[in-house]
N, CA, C and O atoms as CSV, one atom per row, in Angstrom:
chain,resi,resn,atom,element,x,y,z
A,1,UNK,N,N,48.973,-81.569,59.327
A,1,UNK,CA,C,49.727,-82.151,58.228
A,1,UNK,C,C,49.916,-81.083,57.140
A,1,UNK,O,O,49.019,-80.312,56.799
A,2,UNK,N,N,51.211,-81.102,56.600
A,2,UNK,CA,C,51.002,-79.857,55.284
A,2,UNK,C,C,51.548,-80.514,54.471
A,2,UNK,O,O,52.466,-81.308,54.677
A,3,UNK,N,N,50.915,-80.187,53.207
A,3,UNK,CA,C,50.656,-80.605,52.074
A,3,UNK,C,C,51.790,-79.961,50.956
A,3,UNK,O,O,52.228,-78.811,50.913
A,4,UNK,N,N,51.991,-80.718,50.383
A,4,UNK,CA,C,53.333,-79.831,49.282
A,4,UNK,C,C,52.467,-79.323,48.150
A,4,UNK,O,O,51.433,-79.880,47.780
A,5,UNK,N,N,52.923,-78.329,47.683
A,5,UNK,CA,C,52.482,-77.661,46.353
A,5,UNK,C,C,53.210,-77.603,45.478
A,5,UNK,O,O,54.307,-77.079,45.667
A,6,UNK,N,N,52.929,-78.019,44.452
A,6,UNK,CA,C,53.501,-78.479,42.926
A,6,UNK,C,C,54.154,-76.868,42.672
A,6,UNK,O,O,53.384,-75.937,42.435
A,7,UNK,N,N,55.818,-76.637,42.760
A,7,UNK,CA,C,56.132,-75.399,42.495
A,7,UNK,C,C,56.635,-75.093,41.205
A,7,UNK,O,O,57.430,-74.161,41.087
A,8,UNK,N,N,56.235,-75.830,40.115
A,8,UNK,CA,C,56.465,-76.105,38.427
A,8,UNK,C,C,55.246,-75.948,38.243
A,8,UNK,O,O,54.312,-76.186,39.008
A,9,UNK,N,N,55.248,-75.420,36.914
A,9,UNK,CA,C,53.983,-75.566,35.900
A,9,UNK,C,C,54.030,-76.832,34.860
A,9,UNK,O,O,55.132,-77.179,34.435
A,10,UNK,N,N,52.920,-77.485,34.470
A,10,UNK,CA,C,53.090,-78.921,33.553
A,10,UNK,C,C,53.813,-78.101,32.157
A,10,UNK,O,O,53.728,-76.890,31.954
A,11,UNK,N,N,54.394,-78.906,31.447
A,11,UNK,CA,C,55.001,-78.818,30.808
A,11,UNK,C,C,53.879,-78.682,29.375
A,11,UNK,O,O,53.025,-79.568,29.423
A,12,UNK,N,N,53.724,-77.653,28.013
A,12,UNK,CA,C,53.151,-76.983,27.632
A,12,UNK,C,C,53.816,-78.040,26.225
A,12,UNK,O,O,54.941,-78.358,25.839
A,13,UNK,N,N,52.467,-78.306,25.811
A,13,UNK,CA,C,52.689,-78.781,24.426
A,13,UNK,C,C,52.990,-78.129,22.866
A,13,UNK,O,O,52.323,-77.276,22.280
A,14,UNK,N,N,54.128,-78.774,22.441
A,14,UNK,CA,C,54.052,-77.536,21.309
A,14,UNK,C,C,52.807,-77.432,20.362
A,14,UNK,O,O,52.022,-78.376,20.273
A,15,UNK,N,N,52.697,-76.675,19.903
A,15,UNK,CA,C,51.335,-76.152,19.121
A,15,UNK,C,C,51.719,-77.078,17.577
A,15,UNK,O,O,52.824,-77.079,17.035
A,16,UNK,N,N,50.243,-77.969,16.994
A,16,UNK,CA,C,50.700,-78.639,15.939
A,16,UNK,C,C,50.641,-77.479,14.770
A,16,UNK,O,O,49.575,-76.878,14.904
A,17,UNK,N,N,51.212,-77.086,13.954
A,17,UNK,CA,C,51.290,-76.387,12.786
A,17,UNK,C,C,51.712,-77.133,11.746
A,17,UNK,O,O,52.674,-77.900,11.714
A,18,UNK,N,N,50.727,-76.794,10.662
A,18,UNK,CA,C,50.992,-77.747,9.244
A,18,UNK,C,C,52.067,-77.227,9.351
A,18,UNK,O,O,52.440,-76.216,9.945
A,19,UNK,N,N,52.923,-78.481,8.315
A,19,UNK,CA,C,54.663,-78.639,7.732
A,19,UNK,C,C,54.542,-77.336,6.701
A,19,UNK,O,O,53.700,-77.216,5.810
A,20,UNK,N,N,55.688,-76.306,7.076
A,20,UNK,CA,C,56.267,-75.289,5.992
A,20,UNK,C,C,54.946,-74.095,6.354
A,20,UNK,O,O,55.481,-72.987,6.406
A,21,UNK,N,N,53.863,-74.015,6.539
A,21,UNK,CA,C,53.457,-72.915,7.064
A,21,UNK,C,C,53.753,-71.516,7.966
A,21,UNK,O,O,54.245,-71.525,9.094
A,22,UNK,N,N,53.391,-70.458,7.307
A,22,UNK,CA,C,54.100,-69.294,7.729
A,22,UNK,C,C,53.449,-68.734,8.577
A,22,UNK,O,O,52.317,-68.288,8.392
A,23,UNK,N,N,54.308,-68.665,10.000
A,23,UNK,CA,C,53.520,-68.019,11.360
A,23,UNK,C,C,53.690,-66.908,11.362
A,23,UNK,O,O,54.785,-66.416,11.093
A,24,UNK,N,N,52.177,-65.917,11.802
A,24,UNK,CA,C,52.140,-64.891,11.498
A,24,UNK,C,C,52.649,-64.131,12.671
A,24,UNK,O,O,52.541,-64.843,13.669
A,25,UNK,N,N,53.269,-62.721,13.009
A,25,UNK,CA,C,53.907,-62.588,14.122
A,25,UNK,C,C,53.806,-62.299,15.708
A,25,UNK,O,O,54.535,-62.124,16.684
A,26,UNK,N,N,51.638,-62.392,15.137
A,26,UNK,CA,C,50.939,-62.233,16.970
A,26,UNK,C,C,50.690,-63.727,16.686
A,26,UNK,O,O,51.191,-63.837,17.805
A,27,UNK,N,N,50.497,-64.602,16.415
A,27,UNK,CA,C,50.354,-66.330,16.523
A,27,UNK,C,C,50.961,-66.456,17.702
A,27,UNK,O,O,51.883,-65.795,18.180
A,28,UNK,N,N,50.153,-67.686,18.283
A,28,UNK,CA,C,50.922,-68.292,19.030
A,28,UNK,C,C,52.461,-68.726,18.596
A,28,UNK,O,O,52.568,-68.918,17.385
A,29,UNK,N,N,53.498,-68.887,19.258
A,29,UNK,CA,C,54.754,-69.559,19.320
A,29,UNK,C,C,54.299,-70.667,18.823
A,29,UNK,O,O,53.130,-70.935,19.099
A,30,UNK,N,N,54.984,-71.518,18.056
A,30,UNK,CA,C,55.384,-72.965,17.414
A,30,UNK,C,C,55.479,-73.857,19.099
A,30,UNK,O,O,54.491,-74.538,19.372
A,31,UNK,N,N,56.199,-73.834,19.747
A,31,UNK,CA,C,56.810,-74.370,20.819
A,31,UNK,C,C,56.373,-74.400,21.725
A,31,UNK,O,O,57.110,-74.866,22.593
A,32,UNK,N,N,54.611,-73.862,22.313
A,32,UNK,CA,C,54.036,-74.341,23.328
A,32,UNK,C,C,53.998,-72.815,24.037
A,32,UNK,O,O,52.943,-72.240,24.305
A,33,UNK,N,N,54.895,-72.443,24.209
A,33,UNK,CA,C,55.607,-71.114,25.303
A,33,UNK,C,C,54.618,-70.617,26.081
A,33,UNK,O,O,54.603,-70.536,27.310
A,34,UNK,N,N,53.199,-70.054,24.739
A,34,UNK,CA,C,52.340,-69.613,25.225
A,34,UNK,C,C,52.550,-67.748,24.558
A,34,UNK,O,O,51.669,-66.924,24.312
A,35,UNK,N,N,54.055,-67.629,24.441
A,35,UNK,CA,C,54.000,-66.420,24.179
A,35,UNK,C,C,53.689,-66.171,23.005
A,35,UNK,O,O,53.056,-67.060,22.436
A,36,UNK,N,N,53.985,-64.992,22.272
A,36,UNK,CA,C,53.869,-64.583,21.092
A,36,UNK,C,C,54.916,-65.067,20.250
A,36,UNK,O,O,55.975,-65.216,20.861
A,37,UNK,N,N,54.959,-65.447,18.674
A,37,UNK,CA,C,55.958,-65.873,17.592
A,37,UNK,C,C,57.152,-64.645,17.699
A,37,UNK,O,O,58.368,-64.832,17.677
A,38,UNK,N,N,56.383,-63.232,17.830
A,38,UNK,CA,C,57.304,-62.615,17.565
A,38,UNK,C,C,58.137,-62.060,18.644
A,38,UNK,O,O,58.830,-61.055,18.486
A,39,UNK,N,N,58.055,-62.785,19.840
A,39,UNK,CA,C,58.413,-62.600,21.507
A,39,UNK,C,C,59.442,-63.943,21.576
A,39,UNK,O,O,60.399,-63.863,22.345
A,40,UNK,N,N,59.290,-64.938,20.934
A,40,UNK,CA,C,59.647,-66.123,20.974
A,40,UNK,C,C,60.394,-66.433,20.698
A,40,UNK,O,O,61.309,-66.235,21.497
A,41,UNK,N,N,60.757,-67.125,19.500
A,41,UNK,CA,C,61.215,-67.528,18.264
A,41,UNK,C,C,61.321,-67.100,17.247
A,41,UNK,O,O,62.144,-67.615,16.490
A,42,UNK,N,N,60.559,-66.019,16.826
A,42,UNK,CA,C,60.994,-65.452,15.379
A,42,UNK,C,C,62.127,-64.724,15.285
A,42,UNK,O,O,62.174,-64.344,14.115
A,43,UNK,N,N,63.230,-64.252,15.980
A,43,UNK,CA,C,64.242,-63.844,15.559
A,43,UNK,C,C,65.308,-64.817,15.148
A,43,UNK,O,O,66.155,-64.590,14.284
A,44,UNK,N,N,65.144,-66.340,16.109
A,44,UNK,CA,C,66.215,-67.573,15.510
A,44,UNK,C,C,65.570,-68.255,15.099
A,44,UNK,O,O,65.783,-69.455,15.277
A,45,UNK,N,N,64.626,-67.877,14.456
A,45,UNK,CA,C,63.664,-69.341,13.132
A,45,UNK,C,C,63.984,-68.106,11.901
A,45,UNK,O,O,63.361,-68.539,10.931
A,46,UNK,N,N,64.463,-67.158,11.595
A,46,UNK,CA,C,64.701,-65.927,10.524
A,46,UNK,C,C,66.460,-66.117,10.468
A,46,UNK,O,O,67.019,-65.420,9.620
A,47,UNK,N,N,67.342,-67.021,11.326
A,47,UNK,CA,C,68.296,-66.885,10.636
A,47,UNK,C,C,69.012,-68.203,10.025
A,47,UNK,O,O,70.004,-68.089,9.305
C-alpha cells in the first residue's frame, strides 16, 4: 500500500506585533514567512 505525502507545508501564522510598532530589519517578517523584515516586506510596507 503507499501512502501519500503531504507535498505543502501548513500554512504559517502571521506573527502578532503590537499596533504601530517599528520592525526592526533582522525581525522576523510581520506575515508569518519566516523570513527576514528586510527580505520580505520592508521594501512595500516603506512605500
Amino acid at each position: 500500500k503507499v501512502e501519500s505525502k503531504k507535498l505543502t507545508e501548513p500554512a504559517r501564522k502571521p506573527v502578532n506585533a503590537a499596533v504601530g510598532a517599528k520592525l526592526g530589519r533582522n525581525d522576523p517578517c510581520w506575515c508569518g514567512s519566516g523570513k527576514k523584515y528586510k527580505n520580505c516586506h520592508m521594501q512595500s510596507d516603506n512605500r
